[in-house]
C-alpha positions as CSV (number, residue, x, y, z in Angstrom):
1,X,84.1,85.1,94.0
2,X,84.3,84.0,97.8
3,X,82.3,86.0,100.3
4,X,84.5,88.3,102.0
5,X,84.4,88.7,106.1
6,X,86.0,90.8,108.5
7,X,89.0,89.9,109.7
8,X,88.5,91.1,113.4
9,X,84.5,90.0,113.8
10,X,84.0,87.4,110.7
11,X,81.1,89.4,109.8
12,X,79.9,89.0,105.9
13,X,81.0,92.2,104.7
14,X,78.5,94.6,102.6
15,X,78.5,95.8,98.9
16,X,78.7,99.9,100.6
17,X,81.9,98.4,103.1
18,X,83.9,96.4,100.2
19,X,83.3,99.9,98.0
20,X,85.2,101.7,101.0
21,X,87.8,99.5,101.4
22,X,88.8,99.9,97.3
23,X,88.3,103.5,97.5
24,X,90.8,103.5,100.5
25,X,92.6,101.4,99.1
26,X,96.4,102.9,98.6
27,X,99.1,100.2,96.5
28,X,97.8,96.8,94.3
29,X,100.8,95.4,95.9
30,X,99.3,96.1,99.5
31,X,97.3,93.2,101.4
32,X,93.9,95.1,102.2
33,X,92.9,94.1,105.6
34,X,88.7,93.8,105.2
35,X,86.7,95.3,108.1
36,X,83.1,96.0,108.5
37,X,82.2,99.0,109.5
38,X,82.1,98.9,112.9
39,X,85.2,97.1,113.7
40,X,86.8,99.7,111.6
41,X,85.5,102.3,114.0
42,X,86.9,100.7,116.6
43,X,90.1,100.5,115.1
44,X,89.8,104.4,114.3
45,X,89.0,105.3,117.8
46,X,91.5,103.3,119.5
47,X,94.2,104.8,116.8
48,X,92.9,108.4,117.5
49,X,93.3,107.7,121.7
50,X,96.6,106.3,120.9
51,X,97.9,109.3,118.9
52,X,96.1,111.8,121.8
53,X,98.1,110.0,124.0
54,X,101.5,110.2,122.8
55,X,100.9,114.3,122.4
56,X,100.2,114.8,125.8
57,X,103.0,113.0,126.9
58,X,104.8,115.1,124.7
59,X,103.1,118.3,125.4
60,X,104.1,117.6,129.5
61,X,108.1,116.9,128.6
């Protein structure tokens, strides 16, 4: 089996981080984009800013 890596970083991914990304995982059919854990944090936060964004702009029309 080929040593995964993250796709944003190219990190060598950990036992613990490939276990969270099956857990996570939602469809077979789905491509599973591998992140280590801190790029996935990253991701996260700039999602959660994104989404706090979008209802304040709301919230002010």
């Amino acid at each position: 089996m080929s040593e995964k890596v993250c796709a944003v970083c190219g990190k060598p991914l950990t036992p613990e981080e490939l276990r969270i990304i099956q857990l996570t995982r939602r469809s077979p059919l789905r491509r599973s984009r591998y992140l280590c854990a801190d790029c996935r944090k990253k991701e996260y936060e700039r999602y959660m800013k994104e989404v706090k964004e979008l209802v304040e702009k709301e919230e002010r029309s």
